[in-house]
C-alpha positions in Angstrom: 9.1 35.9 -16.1 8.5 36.3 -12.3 5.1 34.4 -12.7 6.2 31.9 -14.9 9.3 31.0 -12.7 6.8 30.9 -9.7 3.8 28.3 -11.7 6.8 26.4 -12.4 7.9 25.8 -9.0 4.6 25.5 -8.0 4.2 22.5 -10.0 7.4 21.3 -10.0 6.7 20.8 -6.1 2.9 19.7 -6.7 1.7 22.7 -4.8 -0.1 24.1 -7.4 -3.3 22.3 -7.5 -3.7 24.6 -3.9 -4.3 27.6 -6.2 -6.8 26.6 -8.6 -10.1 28.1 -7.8 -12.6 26.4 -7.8 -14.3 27.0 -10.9 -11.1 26.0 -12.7 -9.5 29.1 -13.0 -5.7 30.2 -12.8 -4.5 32.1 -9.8 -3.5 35.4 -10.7 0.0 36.6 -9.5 -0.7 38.6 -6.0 -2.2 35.3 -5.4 0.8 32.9 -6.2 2.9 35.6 -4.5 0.6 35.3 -1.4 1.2 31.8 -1.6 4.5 30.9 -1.9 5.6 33.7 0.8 4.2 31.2 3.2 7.1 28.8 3.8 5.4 26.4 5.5 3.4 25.5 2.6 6.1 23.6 1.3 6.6 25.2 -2.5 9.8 26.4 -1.1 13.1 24.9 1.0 14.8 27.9 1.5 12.9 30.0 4.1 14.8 33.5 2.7 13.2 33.0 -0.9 9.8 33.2 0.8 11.2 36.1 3.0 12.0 37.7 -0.1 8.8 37.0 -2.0 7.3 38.9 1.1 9.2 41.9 0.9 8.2 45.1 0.0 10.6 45.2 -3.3 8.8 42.3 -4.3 5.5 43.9 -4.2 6.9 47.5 -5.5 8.1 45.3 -8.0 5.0 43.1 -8.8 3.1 46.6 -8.9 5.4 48.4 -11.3 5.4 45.4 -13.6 1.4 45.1 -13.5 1.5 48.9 -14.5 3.4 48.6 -16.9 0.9 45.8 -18.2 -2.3 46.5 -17.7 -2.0 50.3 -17.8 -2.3 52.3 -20.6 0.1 55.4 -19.8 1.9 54.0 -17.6 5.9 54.8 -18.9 8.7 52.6 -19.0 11.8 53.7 -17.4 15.3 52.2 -17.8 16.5 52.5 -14.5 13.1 50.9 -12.7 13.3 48.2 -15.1 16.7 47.1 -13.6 16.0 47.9 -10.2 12.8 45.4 -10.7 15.6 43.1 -12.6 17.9 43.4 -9.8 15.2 42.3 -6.9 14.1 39.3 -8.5 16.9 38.2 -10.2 18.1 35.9 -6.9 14.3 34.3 -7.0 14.1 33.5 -10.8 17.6 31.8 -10.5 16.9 29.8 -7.6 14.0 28.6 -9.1 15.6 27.5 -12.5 18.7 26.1 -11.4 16.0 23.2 -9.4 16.8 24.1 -6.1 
């Protein structure tokens, strides 16, 4: 959801033609992160959702997710989950209510 909410900011502010490689390719999250933590880029108005896109949470978060993923053991747990839901929660409804 995190990466979804992000591409669609990105194009909603026509920013994300900055991420595509060059041989066509979608970004791939730590990259859209990287990018729209930098607030003078402009995919962002509010400086604190960059600040926050920058934070460590974020990236425990982004981590934890990707694990949970791409990794084959790596466990589920209840409480992480909503810890994760909890720090990215603010973002995901800035972004959808077209701030």
């Amino acid at each position: 959801i995190l990466e979804c909410s992000l591409v669609y900011q990105l194009k909603k502010t026509k920013t994300w033609g900055n991420l595509i490689k060059s041989d066509g390719k979608d970004p791939g999250l730590s990259d859209i992160i990287k990018f729209c933590k930098n607030f003078d880029n402009g995919a962002f108005k509010e400086q604190n959702i960059c600040k926050t896109l920058a934070s460590h949470t974020t990236q425990q978060a982004k981590t934890y997710l990707d694990g949970m993923t791409h990794l084959k053991y790596q466990g589920v747990d209840p409480s992480s989950i909503e810890s994760v839901a909890n720090n990215l929660r603010p973002v995901i409804q800035y972004i959808l209510s077209g701030q």
